[in-house]
C-alpha positions in Angstrom: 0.0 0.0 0.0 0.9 3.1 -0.6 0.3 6.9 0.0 1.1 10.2 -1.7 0.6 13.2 -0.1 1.7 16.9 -0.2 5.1 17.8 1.2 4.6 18.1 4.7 6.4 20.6 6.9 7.7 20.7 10.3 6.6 24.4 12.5 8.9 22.9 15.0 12.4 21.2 15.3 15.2 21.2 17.1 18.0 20.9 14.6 20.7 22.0 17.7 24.1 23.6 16.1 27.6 22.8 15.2 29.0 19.4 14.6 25.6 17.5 14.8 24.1 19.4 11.8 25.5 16.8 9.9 23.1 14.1 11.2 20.3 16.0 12.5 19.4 17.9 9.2 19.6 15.9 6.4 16.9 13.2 7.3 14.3 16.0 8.0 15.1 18.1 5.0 14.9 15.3 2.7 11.1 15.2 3.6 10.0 18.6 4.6 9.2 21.5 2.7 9.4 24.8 5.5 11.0 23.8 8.6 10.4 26.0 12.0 14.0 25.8 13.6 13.7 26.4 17.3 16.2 28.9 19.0 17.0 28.0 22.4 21.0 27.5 20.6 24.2 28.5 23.1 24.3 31.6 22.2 20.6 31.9 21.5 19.0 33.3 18.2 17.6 36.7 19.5 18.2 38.5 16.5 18.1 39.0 12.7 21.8 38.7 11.8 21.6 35.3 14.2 18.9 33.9 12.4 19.8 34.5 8.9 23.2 32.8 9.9 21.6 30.1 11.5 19.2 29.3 8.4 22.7 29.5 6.3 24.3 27.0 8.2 21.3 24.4 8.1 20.9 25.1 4.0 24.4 24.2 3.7 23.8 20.4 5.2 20.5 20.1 2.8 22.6 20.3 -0.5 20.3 17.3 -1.6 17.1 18.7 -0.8 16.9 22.2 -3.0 13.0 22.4 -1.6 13.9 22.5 2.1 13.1 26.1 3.6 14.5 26.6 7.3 12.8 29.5 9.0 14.3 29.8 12.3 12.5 31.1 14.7 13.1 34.3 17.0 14.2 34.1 20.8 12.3 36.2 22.6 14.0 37.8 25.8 12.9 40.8 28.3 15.2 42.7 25.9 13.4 42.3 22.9 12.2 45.4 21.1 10.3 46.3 19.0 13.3 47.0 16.4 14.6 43.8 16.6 11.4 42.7 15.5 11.1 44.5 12.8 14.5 43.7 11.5 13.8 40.1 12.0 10.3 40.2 10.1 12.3 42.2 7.0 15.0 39.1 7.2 11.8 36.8 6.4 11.6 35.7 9.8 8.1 34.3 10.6 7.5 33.5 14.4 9.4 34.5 17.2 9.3 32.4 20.1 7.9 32.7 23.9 10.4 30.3 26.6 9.1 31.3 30.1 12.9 31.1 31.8 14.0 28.0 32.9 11.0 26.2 31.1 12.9 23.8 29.5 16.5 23.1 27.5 18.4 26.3 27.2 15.3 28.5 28.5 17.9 30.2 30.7 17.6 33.5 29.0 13.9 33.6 28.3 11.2 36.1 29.2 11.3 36.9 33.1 8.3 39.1 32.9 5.5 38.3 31.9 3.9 41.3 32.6 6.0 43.4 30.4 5.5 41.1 26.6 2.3 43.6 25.8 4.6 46.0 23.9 6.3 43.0 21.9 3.5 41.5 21.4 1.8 44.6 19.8 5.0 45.0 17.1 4.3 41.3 16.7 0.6 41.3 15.6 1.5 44.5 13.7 4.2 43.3 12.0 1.9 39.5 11.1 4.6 37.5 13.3 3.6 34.2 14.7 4.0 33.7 18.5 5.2 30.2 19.7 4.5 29.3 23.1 6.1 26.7 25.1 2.8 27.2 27.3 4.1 26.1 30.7 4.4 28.1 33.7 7.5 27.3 36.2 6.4 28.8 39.4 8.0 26.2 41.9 4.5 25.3 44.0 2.8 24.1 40.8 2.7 20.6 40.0 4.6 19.8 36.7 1.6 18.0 35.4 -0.5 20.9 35.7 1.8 23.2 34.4 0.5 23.8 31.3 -3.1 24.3 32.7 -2.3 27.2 34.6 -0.1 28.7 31.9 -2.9 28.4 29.8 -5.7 29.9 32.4 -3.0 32.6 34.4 -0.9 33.6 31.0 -1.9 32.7 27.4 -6.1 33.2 27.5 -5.5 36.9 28.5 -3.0 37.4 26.6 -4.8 36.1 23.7 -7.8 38.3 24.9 -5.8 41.4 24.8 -4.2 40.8 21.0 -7.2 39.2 18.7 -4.6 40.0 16.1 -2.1 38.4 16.7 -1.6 34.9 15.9 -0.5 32.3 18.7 0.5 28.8 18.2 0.6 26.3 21.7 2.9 24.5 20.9 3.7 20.8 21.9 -0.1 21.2 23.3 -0.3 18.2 25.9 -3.3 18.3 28.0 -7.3 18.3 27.1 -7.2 21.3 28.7 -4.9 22.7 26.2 -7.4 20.8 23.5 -10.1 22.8 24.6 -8.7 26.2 24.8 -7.4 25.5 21.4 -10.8 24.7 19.9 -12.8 27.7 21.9 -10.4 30.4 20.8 -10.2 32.1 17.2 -9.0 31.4 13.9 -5.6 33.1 15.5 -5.0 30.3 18.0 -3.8 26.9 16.5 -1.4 24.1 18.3 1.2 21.8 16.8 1.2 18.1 18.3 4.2 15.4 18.5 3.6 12.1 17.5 4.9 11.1 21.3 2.6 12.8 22.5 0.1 11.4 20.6 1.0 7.7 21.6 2.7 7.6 24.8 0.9 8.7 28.7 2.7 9.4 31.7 2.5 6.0 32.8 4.7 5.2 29.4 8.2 7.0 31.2 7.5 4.4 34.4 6.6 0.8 32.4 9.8 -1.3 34.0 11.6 1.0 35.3 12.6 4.7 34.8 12.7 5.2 30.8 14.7 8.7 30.4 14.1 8.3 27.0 10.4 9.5 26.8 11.3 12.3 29.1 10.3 15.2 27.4 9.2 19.0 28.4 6.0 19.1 28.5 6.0 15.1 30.3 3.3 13.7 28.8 0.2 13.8 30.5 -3.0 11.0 31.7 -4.2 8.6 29.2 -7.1 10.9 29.5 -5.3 13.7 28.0 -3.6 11.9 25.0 -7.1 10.5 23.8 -8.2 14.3 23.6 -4.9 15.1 21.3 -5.6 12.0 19.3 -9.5 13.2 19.4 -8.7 16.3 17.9 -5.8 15.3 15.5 -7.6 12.4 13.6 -10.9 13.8 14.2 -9.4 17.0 11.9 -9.8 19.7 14.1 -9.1 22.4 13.0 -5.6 24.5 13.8 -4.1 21.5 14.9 -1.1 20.7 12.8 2.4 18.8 12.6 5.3 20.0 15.0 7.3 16.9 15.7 9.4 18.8 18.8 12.1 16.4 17.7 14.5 17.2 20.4 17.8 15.2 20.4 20.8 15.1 23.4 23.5 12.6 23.1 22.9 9.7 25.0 25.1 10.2 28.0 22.9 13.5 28.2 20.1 11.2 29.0 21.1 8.4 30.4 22.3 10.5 33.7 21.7 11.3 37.0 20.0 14.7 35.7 18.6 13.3 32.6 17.8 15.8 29.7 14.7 16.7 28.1 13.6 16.0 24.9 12.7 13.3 22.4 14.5 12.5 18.9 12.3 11.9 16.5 13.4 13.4 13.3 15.2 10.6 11.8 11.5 9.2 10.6 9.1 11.7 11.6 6.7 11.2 9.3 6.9 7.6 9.7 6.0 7.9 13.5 2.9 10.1 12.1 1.8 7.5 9.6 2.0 4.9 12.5 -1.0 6.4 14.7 -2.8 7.5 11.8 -3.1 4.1 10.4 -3.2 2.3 13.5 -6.4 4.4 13.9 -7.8 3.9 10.7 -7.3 7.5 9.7 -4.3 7.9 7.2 -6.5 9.6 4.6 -6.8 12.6 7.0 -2.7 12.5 7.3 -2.1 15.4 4.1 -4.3 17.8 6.0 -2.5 17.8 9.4 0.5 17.6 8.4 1.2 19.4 5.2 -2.2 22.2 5.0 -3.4 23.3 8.2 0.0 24.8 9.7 0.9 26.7 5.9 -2.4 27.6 6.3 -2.4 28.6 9.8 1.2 31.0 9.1 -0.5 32.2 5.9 1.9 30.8 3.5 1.2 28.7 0.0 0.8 25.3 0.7 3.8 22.8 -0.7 3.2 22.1 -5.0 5.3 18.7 -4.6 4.0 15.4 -3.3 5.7 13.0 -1.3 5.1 8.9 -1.1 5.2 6.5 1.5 4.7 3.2 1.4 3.5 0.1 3.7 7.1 -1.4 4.2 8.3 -2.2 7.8 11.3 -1.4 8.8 13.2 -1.5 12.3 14.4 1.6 14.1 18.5 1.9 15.3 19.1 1.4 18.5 21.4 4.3 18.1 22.3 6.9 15.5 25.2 9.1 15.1 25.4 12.5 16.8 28.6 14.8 16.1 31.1 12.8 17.7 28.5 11.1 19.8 25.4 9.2 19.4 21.4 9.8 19.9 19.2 7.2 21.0 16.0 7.8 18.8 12.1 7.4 19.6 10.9 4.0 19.9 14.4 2.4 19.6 14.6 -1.1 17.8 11.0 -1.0 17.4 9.4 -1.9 14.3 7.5 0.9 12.2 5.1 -0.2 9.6 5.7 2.9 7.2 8.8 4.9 5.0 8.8 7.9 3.0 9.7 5.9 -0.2 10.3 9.3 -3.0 10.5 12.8 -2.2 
């Protein structure tokens, strides 16, 4: 069996920097179209001359994929100004990016203040930027598993209140909560999902032991919780689209003492994707949320190429390389049912 579909593209990836470019871009630009590049890098990208270096340096590890467009995405910090923005928008910048500090991986510098984003976020709407949120609050006395309900009722829903222009994506949305306050709000509020996310609970990072692999920022949530992304995702809600989070740290990163956030899926995103659809009887609805819904969501033409995968199972590595190190990807050794065949 096989499937062909629009190119898809990824609104948000963590490529990191440096030596690991090598491995971490080429499997995801050989199948995307636009890629959102996040920016939490050491330094981090907080401005336009940043960014347009930063997309330079991921183009020049895509030389086989002439179609792959990385848009990194803006960090924003309590010394953001509007001028930046501007200069950012003018470099084709699309989204900048909202890390509460110390949120997750490299979050150090993030936004301190909450209270003082309004004047950002007004040169944002003006200037048609989109806003990524990593909607979790870090206040110390709130549970981690409701962290991104209170972001959400304390933070986001009045900020989106006060700026019905300006276009905010949840991002990594975990929580039914998060579903729901999706689905009320206006066409300006949309929400990318993972595929971890969408097959993996809470109880997943506990079965036989501690399992640092799955350990991820947001943790994934109840069973309840997933069945309202899956809900929402297959049932083709609408401004939920594709945002893989794919998150790598060398292995000794994770297999430590203080174990590392983040999830690597990008060696076969799209592949994870295809899994749950068609496990779920619902791969025909695959093309909308994963290559229509987030172009149409940042106002940008959807992808003119197709892409084709086909039924053919195939194990995952254990391990793959990593700069001078090596990653441990999702669902290690595990067998997946479908490849991206011709892009």
């Amino acid at each position: 069996m096989t499937l062909v579909m629009r190119r898809p593209d990824d609104w948000h990836v963590h490529f990191r920097d440096g030596a690991v470019l090598e491995h971490t871009v080429p499997p995801i630009a050989a199948v995307f179209g636009r890629v959102v590049a996040m920016p939490n890098l050491r330094p981090p990208v907080t401005n336009a001359v940043q960014a347009v270096g930063y997309a330079a340096r991921l183009r020049e590890h895509a030389s086989h994929a002439p179609h792959f467009v990385p848009l990194p995405s803006l960090y924003l910090t309590d010394r953001t100004t509007a001028d930046v923005l501007s200069d950012f928008k003018l470099s084709g910048g699309v989204a900048a990016k909202l890390y509460p500090a110390n949120a997750t991986t490299n979050s150090d510098a993030g936004v301190t203040d909450m209270d003082g984003l309004d004047a950002k976020l007004r040169a944002m709407e003006e200037l048609g930027l989109v806003l990524q949120v990593h909607g979790e609050t870090t206040a110390a006395d709130i549970d981690i598993f409701d962290r991104e309900r209170r972001f959400i009722d304390d933070i986001l829903a009045p900020l989106v209140s006060r700026f019905a222009g300006l276009r905010v994506v949840l991002e990594h949305v975990t929580t039914a909560h998060g579903v729901a306050f999706v689905k009320a709000g206006g066409p300006n509020v949309g929400a990318t999902v993972t595929p971890h996310h969408l097959e993996v609970d809470r109880n997943a990072m506990f079965a036989g032991g501690l399992r640092p692999h799955l350990y991820c920022l947001p943790v994934p949530k109840t069973r309840a919780d997933r069945d309202a992304l899956l809900d929402a995702v297959l049932g083709g809600a609408e401004r939920f689209f594709l945002g893989s989070d794919s998150a790598p740290h060398a292995r000794h990163m994770k297999e430590s003492a203080c174990c590392a956030a983040g999830v690597y899926c990008g060696h076969h995103t799209l592949s994870h994707y295809a899994e749950v659809f068609a496990r779920h009887g619902a791969l025909d609805r695959l093309e909308a949320f994963a290559s229509e819904r987030g172009a149409d969501f940042y106002g940008l033409a959807r992808n003119e190429a197709t892409i084709t995968l086909e039924q053919r199972p195939f194990e995952v590595p254990t391990t793959l390389p990593f700069g001078s190190d090596v990653v441990v990807p999702y669902r290690a050794g595990e067998a997946l049912q479908w490849q991206v065949v011709a892009t």
